[in-house]
C-alpha positions in Angstrom: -64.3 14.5 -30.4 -61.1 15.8 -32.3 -59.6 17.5 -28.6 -60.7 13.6 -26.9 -58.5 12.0 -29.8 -55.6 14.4 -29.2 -55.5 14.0 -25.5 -55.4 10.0 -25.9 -52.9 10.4 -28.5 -50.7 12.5 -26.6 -51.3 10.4 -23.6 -50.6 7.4 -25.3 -47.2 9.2 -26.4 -45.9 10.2 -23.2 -46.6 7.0 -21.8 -45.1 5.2 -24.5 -41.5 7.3 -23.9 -41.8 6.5 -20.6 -42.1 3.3 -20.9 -38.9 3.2 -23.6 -37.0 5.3 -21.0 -37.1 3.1 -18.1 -36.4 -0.1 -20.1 -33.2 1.6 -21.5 -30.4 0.2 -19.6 -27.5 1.9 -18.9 -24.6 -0.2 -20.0 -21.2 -0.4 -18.0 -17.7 -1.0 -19.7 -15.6 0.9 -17.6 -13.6 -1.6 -15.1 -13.1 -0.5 -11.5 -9.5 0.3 -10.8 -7.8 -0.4 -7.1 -4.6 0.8 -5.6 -3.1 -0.5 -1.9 -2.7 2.8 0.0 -1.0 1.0 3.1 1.2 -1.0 3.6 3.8 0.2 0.7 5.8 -1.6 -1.9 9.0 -3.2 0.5 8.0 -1.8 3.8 9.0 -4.3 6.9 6.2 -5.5 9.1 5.7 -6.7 12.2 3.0 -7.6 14.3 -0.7 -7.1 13.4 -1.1 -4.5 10.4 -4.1 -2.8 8.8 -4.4 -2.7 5.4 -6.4 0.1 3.4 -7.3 0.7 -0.2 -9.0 2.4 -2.4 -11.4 1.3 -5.3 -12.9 3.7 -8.1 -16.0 2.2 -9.9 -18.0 4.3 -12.0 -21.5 2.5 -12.0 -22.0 0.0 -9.7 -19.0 -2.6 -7.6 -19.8 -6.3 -7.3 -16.8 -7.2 -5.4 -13.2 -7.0 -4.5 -10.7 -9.3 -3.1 -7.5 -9.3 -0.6 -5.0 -11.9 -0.7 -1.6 -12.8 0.9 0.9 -15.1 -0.7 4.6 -16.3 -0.2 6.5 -13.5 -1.8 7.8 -15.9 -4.8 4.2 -17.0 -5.5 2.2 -16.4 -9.0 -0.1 -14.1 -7.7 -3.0 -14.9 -10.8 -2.6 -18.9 -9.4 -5.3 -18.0 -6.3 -4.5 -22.0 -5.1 -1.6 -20.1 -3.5 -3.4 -18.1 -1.6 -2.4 -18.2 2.3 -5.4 -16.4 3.2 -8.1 -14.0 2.1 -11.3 -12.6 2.1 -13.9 -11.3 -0.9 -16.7 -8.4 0.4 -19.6 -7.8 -1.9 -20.7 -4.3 -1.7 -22.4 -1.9 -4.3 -19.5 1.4 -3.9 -16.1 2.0 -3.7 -14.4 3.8 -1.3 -11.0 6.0 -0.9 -8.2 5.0 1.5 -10.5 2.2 3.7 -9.1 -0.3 6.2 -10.4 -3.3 4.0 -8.4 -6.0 6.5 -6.3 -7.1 9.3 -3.3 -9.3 8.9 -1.7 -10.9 11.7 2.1 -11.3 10.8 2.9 -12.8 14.0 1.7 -16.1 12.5 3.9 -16.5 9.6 7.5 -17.3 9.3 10.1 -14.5 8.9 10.5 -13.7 5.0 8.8 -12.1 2.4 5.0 -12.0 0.7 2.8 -10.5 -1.5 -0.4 -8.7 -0.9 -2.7 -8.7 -3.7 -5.8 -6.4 -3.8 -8.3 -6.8 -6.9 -12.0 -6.0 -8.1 -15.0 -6.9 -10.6 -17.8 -4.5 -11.0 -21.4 -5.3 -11.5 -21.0 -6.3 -15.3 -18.3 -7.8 -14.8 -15.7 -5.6 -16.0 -12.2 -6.5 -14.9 -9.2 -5.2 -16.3 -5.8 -6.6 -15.9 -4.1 -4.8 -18.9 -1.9 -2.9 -16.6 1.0 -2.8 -14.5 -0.1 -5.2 -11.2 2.6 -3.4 -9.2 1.3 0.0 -10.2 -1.5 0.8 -7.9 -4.2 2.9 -9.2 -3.5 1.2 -13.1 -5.9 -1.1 -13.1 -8.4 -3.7 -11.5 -5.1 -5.3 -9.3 -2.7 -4.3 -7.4 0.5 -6.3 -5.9 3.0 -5.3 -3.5 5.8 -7.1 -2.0 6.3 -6.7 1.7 8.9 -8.4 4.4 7.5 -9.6 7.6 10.6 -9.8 10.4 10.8 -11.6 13.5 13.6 -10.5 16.4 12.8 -7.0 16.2 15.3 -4.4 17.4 15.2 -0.8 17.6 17.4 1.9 19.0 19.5 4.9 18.3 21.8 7.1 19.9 24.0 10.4 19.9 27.1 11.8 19.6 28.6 14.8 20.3 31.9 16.1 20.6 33.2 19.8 21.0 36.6 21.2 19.1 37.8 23.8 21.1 39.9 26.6 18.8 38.0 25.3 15.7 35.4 27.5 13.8 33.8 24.8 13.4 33.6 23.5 17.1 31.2 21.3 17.5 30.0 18.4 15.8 27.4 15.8 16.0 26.2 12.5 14.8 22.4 11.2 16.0 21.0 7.8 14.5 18.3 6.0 14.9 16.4 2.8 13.4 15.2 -0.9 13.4 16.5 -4.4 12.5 14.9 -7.8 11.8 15.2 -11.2 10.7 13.3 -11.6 7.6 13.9 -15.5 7.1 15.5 -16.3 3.5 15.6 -12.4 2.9 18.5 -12.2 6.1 18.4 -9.0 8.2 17.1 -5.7 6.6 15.8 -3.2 8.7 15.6 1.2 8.5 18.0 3.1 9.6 18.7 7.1 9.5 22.0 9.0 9.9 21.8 12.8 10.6 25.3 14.3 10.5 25.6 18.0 11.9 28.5 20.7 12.1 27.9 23.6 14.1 29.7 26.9 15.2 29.3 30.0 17.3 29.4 27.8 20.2 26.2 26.2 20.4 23.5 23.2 18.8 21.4 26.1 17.9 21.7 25.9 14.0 22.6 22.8 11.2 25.0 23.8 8.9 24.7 20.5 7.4 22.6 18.1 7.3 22.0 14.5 5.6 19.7 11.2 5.7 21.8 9.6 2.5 23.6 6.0 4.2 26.1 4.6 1.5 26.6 1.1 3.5 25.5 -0.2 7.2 25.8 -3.4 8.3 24.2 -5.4 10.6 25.7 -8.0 12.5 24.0 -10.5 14.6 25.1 -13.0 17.5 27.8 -14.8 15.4 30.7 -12.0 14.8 31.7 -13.7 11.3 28.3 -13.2 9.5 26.7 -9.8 8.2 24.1 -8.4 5.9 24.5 -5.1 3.8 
């Protein structure tokens, strides 16, 4: 009778930590953090571009959303929102094409991308830096969609006969657009070289730094710096 009333206490025990264990519930206060790995902060687009990013959630996502807006827009008022789209989903994921943008359908000039998150209790955290990616629940970069796009380059070379230095050469190389308001930017590189002995065969120096290029469209009395 005794070993019957210590197996139903002992049953009754075990089932009764059971039972605590699977109503404890595991509580979440950790917000999910976000970062835009592509496009970066200021880079010029054209065309249709991909956009990834990466979201870190400890427990369990909810959802996150991707937003455009004109580049001088307050990116927490969401009624400025050109367009966007919110995916539920239970996970994050590292460096993920998360949407397309067509930039073919917007006027030259500059906008923001915004990428932010909630998690499954609702954690969101907007403490940080919004153009810091990787800070907090949002992210916010500015970018410059162009229209008129133009690129090229070119080389020069020219040989200095009795020098000991005696040849030198200047290659370049780059892009231009019209980025409405924001005028012409574009990305250029300069690659200076001296070279002896006679041949191309080694840089003695070498440099991408630009101090100053202009660009100068149609009308010979306008340029941009």
């Amino acid at each position: 009778m005794k070993k019957l009333i210590l197996s139903l206490l002992i049953f009754t025990l075990a089932f009764a930590v059971f039972f605590s264990l699977a109503l404890i519930e595991v509580v979440d206060t950790t917000a999910p953090v976000v970062a835009i790995e592509t496009p970066n902060e200021g880079d010029i687009l054209f065309g249709t571009v991909d956009i990834y990013g990466t979201i870190t959630e400890d427990i369990e996502l909810s959802h996150y959303n991707i937003s455009i807006y004109p580049g001088n827009a307050d990116f927490n008022n969401f009624s400025l929102r050109l367009e966007q789209k919110t995916e539920y989903l239970s996970a994050g994921f590292n460096n993920q094409n998360i949407y397309t943008w067509d930039t073919s359908t917007y006027s030259p000039g500059a906008y923001l991308i915004r990428l932010a998150a909630r998690d499954k209790a609702g954690n969101r955290d907007l403490s940080g830096d919004a153009w810091s990616g990787g800070d907090d629940s949002q992210h916010v970069i500015k970018v410059y969609v162009v229209d008129q796009f133009v690129s090229g380059g070119g080389h020069f070379l020219e040989e200095k006969p009795g020098k000991r230095k005696d040849w030198f050469g200047i290659s370049f190389g780059g892009f231009v657009g019209i980025a409405g308001a924001e005028g012409l930017i574009g990305e250029w590189e300069v690659n200076f070289h001296n070279v002896g002995n006679n041949t191309l065969d080694k840089t003695k120096f070498h440099t991408t730094d630009i101090s100053e290029i202009n660009f100068y469209d149609s009308d010979s009395g306008t340029c941009a710096e």
